[in-house]
C-alpha positions in Angstrom: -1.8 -70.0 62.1 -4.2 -68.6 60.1 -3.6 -68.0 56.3 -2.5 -64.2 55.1 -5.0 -62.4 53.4 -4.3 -60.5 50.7 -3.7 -56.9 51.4 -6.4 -55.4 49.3 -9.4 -57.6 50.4 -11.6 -55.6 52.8 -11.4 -56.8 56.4 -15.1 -57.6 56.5 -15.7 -59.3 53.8 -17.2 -62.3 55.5 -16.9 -66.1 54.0 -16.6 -66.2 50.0 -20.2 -66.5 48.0 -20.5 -69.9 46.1 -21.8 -69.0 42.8 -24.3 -70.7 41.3 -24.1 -73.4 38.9 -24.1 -72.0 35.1 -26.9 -72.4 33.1 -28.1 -75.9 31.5 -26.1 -76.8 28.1 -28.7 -78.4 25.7 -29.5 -81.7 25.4 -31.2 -84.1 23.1 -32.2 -83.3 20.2 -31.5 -79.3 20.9 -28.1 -81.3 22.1 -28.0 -82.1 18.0 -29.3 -79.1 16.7 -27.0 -77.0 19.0 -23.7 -78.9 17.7 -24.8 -78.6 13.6 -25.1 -75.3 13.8 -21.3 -74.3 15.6 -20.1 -77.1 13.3 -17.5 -75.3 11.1 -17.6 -77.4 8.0 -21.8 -76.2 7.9 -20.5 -72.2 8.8 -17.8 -72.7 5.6 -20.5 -74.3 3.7 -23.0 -71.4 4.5 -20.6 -69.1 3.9 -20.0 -70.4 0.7 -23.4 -70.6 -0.6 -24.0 -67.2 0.6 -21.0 -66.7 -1.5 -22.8 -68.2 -4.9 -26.0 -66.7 -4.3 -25.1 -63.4 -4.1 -23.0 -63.8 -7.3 -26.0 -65.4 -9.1 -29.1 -63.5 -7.6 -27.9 -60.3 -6.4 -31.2 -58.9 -6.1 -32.5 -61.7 -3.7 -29.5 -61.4 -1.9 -29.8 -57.7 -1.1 -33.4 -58.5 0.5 -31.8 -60.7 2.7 -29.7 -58.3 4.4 -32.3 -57.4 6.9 -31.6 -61.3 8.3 -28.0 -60.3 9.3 -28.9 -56.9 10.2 -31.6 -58.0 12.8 -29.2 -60.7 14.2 -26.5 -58.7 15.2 -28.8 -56.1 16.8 -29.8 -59.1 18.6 -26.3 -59.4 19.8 -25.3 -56.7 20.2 -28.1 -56.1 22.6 -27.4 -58.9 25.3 -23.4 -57.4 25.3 -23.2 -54.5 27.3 -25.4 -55.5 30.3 -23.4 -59.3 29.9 -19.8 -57.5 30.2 -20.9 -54.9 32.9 -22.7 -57.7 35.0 -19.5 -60.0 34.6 -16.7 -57.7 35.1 -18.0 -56.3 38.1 -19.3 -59.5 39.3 -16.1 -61.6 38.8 -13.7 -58.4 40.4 -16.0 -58.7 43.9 -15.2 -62.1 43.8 -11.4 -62.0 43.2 -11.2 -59.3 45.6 -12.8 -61.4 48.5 -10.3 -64.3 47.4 -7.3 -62.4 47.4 -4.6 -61.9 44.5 -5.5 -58.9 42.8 -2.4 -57.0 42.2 -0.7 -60.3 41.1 -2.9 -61.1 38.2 -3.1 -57.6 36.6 0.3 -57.5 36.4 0.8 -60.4 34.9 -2.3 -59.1 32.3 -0.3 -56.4 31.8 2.9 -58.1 30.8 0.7 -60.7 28.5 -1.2 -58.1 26.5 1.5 -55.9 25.6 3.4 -59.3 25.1 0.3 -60.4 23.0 0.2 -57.2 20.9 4.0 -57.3 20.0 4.3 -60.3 19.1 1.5 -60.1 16.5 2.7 -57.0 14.8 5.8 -58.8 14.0 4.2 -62.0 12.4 2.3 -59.5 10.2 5.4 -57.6 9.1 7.1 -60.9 8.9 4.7 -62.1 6.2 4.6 -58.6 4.6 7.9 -58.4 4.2 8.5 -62.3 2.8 5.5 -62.4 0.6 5.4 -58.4 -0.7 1.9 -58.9 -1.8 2.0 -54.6 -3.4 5.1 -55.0 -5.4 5.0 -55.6 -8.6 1.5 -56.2 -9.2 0.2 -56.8 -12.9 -0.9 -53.8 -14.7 -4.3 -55.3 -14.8 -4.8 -55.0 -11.6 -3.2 -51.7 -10.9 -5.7 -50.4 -13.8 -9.1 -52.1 -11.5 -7.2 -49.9 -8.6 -7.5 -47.1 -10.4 -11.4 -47.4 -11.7 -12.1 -48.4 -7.9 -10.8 -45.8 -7.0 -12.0 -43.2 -9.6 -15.0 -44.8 -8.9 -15.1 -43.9 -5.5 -17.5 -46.9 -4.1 -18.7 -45.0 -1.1 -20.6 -42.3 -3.7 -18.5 -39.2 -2.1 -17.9 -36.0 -3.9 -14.3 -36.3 -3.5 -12.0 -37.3 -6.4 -9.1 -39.4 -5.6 -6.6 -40.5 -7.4 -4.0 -43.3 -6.0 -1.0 -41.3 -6.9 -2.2 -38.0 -6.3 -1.8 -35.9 -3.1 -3.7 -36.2 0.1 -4.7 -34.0 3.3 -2.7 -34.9 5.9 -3.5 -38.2 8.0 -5.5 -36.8 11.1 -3.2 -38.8 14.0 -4.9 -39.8 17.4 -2.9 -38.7 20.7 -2.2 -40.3 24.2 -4.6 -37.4 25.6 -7.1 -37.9 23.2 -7.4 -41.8 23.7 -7.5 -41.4 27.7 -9.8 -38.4 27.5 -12.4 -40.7 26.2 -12.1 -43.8 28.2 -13.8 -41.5 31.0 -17.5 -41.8 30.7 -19.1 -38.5 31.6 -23.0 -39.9 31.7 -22.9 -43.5 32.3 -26.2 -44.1 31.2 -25.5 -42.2 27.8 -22.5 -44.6 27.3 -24.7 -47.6 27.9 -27.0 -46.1 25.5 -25.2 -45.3 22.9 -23.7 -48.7 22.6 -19.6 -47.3 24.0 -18.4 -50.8 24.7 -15.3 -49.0 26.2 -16.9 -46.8 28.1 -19.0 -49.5 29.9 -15.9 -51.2 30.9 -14.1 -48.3 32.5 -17.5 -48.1 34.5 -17.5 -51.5 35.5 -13.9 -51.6 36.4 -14.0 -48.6 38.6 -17.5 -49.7 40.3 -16.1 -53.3 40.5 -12.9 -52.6 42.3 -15.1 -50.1 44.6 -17.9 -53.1 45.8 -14.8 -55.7 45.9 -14.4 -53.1 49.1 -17.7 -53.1 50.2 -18.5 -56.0 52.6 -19.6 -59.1 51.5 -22.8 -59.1 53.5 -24.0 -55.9 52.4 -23.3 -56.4 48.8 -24.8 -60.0 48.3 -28.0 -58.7 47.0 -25.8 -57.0 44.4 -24.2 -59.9 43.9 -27.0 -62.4 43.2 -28.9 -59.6 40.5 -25.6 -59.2 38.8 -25.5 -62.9 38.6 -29.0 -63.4 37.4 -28.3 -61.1 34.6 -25.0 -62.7 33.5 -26.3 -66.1 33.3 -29.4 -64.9 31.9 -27.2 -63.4 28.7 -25.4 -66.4 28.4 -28.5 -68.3 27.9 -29.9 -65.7 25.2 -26.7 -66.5 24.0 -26.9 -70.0 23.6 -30.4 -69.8 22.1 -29.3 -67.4 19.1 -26.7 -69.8 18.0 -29.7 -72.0 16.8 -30.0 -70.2 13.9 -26.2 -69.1 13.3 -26.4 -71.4 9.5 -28.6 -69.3 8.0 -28.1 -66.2 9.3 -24.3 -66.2 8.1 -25.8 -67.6 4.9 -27.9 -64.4 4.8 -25.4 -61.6 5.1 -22.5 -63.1 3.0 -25.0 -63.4 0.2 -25.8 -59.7 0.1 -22.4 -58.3 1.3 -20.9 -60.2 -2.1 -24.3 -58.7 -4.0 -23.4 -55.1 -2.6 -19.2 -54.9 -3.7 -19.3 -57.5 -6.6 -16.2 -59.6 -7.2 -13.8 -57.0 -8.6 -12.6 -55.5 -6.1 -11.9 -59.0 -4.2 -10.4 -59.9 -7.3 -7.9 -56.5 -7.2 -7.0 -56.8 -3.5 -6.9 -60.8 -3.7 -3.0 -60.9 -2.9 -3.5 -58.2 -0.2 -6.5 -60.5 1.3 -4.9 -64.1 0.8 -1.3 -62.4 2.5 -3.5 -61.0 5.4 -5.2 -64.4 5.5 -1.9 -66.2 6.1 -0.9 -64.2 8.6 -4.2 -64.3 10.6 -4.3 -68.0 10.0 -0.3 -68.4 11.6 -1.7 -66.7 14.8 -4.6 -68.6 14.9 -3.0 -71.6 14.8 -0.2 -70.6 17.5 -3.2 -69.7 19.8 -4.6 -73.2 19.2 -1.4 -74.6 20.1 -0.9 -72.5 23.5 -4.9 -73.0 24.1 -3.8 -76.5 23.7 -0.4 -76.9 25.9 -2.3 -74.6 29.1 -5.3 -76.6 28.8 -3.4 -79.9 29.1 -6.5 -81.9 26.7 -6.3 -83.2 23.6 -5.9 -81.3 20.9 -9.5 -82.6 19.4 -11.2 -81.2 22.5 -9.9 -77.9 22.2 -11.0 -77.8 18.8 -14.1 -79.1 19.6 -14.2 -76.1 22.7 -13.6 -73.4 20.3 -16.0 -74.3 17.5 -18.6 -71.3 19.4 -16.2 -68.6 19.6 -15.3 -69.5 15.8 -18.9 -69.8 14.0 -20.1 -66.1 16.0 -17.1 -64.6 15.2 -17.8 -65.7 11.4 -21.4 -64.6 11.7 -21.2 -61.4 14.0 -17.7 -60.1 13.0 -18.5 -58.6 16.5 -15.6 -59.9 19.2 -17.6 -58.2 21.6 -20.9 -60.4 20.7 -18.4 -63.7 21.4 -17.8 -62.8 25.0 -19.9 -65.0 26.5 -19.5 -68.1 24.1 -15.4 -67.8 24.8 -16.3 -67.5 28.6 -18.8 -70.7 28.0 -15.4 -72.5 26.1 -12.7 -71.4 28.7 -14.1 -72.5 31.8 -16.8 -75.4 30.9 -14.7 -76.9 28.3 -11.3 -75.9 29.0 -11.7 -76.2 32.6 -10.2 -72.9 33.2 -11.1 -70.6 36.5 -14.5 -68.9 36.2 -13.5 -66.2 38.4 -10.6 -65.2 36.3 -12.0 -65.6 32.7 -15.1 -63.7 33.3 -12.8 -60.7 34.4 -10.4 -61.3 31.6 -12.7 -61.9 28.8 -14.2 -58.7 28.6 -11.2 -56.9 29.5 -9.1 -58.6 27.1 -11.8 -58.1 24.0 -11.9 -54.6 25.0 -8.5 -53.5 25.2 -6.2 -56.2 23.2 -7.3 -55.5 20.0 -5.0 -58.3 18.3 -6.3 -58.5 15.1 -7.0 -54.5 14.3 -3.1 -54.5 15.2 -2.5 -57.1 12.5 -4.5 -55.5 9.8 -2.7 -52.0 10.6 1.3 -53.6 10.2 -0.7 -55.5 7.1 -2.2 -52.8 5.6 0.6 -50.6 5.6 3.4 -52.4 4.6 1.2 -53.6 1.6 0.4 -49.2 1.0 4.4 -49.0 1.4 4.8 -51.8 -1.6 1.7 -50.3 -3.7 3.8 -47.3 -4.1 7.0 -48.8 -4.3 8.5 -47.0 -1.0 11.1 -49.3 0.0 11.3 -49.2 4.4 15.0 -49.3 6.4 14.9 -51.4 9.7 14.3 -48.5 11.7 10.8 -47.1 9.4 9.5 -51.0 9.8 10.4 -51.0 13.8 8.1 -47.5 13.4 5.3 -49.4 11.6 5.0 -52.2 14.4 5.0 -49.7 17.5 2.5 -47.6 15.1 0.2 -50.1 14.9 0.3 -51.3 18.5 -0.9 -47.6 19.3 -3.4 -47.7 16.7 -4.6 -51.7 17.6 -5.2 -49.8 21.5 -6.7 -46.6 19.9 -9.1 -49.0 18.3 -11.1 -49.7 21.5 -14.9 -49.8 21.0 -14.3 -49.3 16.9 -15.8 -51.4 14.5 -16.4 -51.4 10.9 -15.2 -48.6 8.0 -13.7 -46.6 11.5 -11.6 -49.2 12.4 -10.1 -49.3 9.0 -9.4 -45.6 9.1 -7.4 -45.5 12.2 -4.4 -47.6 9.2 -3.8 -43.8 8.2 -2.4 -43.3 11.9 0.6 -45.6 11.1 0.8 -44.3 7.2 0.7 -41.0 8.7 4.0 -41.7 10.6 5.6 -42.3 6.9 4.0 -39.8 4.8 2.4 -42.3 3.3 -1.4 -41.2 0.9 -3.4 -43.9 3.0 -6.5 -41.9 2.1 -6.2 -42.3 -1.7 -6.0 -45.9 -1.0 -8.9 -45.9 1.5 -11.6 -47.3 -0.8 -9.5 -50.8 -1.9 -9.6 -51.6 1.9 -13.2 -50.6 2.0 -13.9 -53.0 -0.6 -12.6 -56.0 0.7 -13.2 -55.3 4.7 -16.4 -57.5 4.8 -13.5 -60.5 4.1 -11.0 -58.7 6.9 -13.0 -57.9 9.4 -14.3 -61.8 9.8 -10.6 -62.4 10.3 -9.5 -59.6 12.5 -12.7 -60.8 14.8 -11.2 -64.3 14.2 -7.7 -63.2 15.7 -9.1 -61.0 18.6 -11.6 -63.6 19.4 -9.0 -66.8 19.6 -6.0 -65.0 20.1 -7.7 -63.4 23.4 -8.5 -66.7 24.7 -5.5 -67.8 24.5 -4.2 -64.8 26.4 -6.6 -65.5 28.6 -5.7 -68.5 28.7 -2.1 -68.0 29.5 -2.8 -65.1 32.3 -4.8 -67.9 34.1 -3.8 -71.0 35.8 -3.5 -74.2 34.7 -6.7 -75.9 34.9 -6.5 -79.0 37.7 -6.4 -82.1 36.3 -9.2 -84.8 37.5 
């Protein structure tokens, strides 16, 4: 007897496409060059001397900006047509093989899973370490001159006890009313990551339908242009060193060391937490690979030098599909599906800096929190984490007045401490989403077969 097919792949879909083989890895001396530069004791190292430069020549650091600048437009160029071409790509493909409804459900149950699960190891540190309480009154004075200050030059005087405008809230209407892209092209040009991937989704699931003889000239362009991006890629990790050299030096030379300084227990307890779930991804990475634990190291040293340089999760998608299925061994078909989707949607480590953020606003002000208000907090900031969906920057750090808002707490007079210190947090939120999501990507996939 024949085998079923799976009731959602189209009845003429004709045998399965072999894709092509990925593009060439380096070798050689580019072989050399390549490694050096994703080494993370030379990213730690740039970062560090980017560090001390733009303490000692602030001046020649700010000129330098322009290097990081122009390297992420770089990036950020190759991402959208890379996540369209894959998602809808890889969805034709796993429609023709069968087994659709089975692996977004089990997406479904991992993400919210995922998202859960990381609100509660940042509440958990919050709670232990309560990095707001009883701060020295030095530092509550270099709050207040921050703050006085006002370090983003607006006309608004704020005082960190004073009284604040209510926290605008974002809605379940709001949220789904602009998933839907009204001018496709207009999305793609205005750079709405989140927009794109509705598109692709909904035209992927419609030419998984389509049969496969009359879509594999579709198929083969959209293929061209994924491997095409992963091999711009690959080429702009060359210089990776010196670019993150580059920006850290005049990101320190624009905010100074003060307000680091200030917010350093806020930082160093959001550092621990980020580095607990980092390691427990490495450790499921590690168990669903079924390598050593070297080689997974050695697999993840990409996504972990451009997601230090970039602080752009979406500029890492095709370096962690590069890691998940040619070092890991994982399925292509899967991760190049679940990649995007996952950086898109499972916003890991905004969801950590929100519980962070306002516990440490809750502590700051001396509000103690019952069971139930911290329980509030988590699901808060799982709403907010999805809300942030094609954010980045100063915006994403606004959405932690959606979870204040919930406990009356004056998020806005504290705005400006976070804005000081986000350069440091957003590396490590793009840290968390970018290795967190591969493990959940990871864990939605098989095992890989062992040779």
């Amino acid at each position: 007897m024949p085998p079923p097919q799976d009731a959602t792949a189209p009845l003429d879909a004709g045998p399965p496409a072999v894709p092509a083989p990925p593009p060439a890895p380096p070798s050689g001396w580019a072989a050399r060059l390549y490694a050096w530069a994703l080494n993370p004791w030379v990213i730690l190292g740039c970062l560090a001397g980017g560090f001390a430069l733009g303490a000692a020549a602030p001046d020649t650091a700010l000129r330098l900006a322009f290097v990081g600048d122009l390297y992420v437009d770089l990036m950020k160029m190759i991402v959208l047509p890379f996540m369209v071409s894959a998602v809808i790509f890889s969805l034709q493909r796993l429609f023709h093989e069968g087994g659709t409804a089975r692996i977004l459900g089990r997406v479904t149950l991992v993400f919210a899973g995922a998202a859960a699960l990381t609100a509660l190891a940042g509440a958990v540190v919050l709670l232990l370490w309560q990095p707001g309480a009883q701060l020295p009154r030095e530092t509550l004075e270099t709050f207040g001159r921050i703050v006085g200050s006002d370090l983003g030059a607006s006309d608004t005087a704020l005082e960190l006890h004073g009284e604040d405008a209510p926290a605008k809230t974002v809605g379940v209407v709001q949220v789904l009313a602009s998933l839907v892209p009204a001018n496709i092209f207009a999305a793609l040009a205005g750079g709405d990551t989140l927009k794109a991937l509705v598109f692709a989704l909904l035209f992927g699931f419609a030419v998984g339908q389509v049969p496969q003889r009359v879509s594999e000239g579709l198929t083969r362009s959209l293929e061209t242009v994924y491997q095409s991006c992963q091999t711009l890629t690959r080429w702009l990790n060359y210089p990776l060193p010196v670019v993150l050299l580059c920006m850290s030096a005049a990101q320190l030379a624009r905010t100074g060391l003060e307000p680091l300084v200030a917010m350093l227990q806020f930082v160093a307890a959001f550092g621990l937490a980020a580095a607990l779930l980092l390691a427990g991804a490495v450790a499921l990475l590690w168990r669903r690979a079924g390598q050593p634990l070297g080689a997974v190291l050695d697999a993840l040293r990409g996504p972990f030098a451009l997601a230090l340089a970039t602080r752009s999760s979406a500029s890492c998608m095709p370096v962690m599909i590069e890691s998940l299925v040619e070092r890991l061994g994982f399925a292509r078909t899967r991760v190049e599906l679940l990649v995007p989707l996952s950086v898109s949607l499972l916003r890991l480590g905004p969801v950590l800096y929100y519980v962070s953020a306002t516990l440490f606003i809750a502590q700051l002000y001396g509000r103690s929190l019952s069971g139930g208000e911290v329980m509030l907090v988590l699901a808060a900031s799982v709403l907010a984490g999805f809300a942030s969906a094609g954010m980045s920057g100063l915006v994403t750090v606004s959405l932690t007045g959606m979870a204040c808002g919930y406990l009356g707490l004056p998020f806005e007079a504290a705005f400006i401490l976070f804005v000081a210190v986000d350069p440091l947090c957003d590396m490590l939120r793009t840290l968390v989403i970018v290795i967190g999501n591969s493990a959940a990507v990871a864990l939605v996939c098989p095992r890989p077969l062992k040779l």
